[in-house]
N, C-alpha and C positions, 0 to 999 in steps of 0.2 A: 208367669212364664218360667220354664226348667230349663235349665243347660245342658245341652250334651256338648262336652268337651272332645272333639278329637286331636288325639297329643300321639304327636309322631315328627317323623322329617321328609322328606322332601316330595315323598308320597302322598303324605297329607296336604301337605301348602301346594302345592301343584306348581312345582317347581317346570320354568319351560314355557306354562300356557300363555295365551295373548294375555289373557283377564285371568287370574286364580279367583278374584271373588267371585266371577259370577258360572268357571268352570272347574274349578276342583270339587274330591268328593264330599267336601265339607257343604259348599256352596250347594251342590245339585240334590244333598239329603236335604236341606235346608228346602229349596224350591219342591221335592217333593211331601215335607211337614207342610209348607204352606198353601200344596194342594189341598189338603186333608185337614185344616186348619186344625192343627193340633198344636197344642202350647209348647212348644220346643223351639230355643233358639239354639242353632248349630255355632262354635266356636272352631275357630280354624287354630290349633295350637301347635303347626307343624313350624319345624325348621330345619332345610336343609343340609343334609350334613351329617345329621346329629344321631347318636351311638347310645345304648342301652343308657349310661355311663352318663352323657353328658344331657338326657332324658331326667334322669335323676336329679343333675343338679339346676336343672331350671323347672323345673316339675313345682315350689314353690312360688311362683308368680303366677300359673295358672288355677293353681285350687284355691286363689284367694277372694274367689265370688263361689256361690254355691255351686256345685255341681250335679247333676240329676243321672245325668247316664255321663259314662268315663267309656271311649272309646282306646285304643293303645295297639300304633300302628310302628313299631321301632325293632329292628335286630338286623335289618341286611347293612347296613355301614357296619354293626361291627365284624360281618362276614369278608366286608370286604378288606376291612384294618387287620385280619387276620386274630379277633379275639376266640378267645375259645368257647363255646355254645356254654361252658358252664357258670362261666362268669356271665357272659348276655341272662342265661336264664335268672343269675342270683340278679342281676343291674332290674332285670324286667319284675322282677318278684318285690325287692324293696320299692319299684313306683306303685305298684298296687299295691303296697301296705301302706304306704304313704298316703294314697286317697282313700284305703275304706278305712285308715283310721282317722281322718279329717271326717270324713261322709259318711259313715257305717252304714247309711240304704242306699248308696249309689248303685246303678246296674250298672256291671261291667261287660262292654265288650271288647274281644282278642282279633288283630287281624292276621292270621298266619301268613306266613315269607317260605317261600322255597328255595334253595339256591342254584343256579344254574347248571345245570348238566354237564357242564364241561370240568364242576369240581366233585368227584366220583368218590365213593365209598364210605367210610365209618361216619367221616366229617358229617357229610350232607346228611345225611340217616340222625343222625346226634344233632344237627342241626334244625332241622324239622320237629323231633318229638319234642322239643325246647317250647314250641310252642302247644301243641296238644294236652303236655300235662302242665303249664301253666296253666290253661284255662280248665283241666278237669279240677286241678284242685283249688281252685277259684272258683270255682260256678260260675265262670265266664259265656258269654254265647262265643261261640268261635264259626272265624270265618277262615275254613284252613288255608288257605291261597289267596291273598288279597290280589294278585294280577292274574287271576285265572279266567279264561278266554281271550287276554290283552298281552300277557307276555309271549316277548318274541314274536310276534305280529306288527312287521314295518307300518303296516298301513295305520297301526295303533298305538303307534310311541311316535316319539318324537325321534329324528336322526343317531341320537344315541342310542339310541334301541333299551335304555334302560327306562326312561320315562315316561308314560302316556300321556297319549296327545288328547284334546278335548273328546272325540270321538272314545278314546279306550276310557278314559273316566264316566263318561256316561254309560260304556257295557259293565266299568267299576260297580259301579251305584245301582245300577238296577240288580247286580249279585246281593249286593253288601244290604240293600235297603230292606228285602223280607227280614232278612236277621237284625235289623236294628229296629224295624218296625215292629216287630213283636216283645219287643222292650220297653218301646212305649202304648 
């Protein structure tokens, strides 16, 4: 059996749902591997909350089983703590050198974050590429919008409008899953 880790916050763990085991996207990639009985167990390594920054310093209790594919879902809390895109990109760059130097054949995949519309100009532009050339120059697969068809869609979050409800995780997962599915 191979591990895919996905290590993120509040995105990941499925912060909000009735159930996160059996509706976040950890869980719903998991029940589509075990359509397809392929040898992967999914790990859910989210916690809400959590910033490039503090991705980093808990990042050592997850890589201490093997890891096969490293998923890496983190950088909108530090958009929201007001950190600056170049620190998230060095915070996100030391977690992936921290696992392929633990793993050196782990496949990595990147979940891209957009930030909200209502914060306009250099930032958001700077904030965006953060992710793009992480993952070019990592050979990452990249998913550049991890809430994309789900953000900002009431009927697809949860009353805060920032979380997805089981409904927007499952349109999650069917985006995210070609792209992880072609890693295994």
């Amino acid at each position: 059996m191979h591990n895919i880790l996905f290590f993120g916050d509040s995105l990941t763990v499925g912060y909000g749902l009735k159930d996160a085991k059996t509706e976040s996207l950890p869980a719903l990639i998991q029940q589509k591997i075990d359509a397809e009985n392929l040898p992967y167990h999914a790990i859910n390594g989210g916690l809400s909350g959590d910033t490039s920054a503090g991705g980093f310093f808990r990042l050592e209790y997850w890589i201490n089983r093997p890891i096969h594919v490293f998923v890496l879902e983190l950088g909108i809390n530090d958009i929201i703590r007001g950190i600056s895109p170049q620190t998230t990109h060095k915070n996100l760059q030391a977690i992936i050198n921290k696992v392929k130097l633990k793993y050196p054949d782990v496949k990595l995949a990147l979940m891209g974050m957009e930030i909200p519309a209502f914060i306009p100009g250099p930032f958001a532009a700077e904030f965006r590429g953060v992710f793009r050339k992480l993952a070019d120059t990592n050979h990452m697969v990249f998913v550049p919008f991890y809430l994309k068809d789900v953000a900002g869609k009431a009927n697809l979050n949860l009353p805060d409008m920032l979380h997805p409800s089981a409904d927007g995780y499952r349109i999650i997962a069917d985006n995210v899953w070609p792209v992880l599915r072609g890693l295994l």
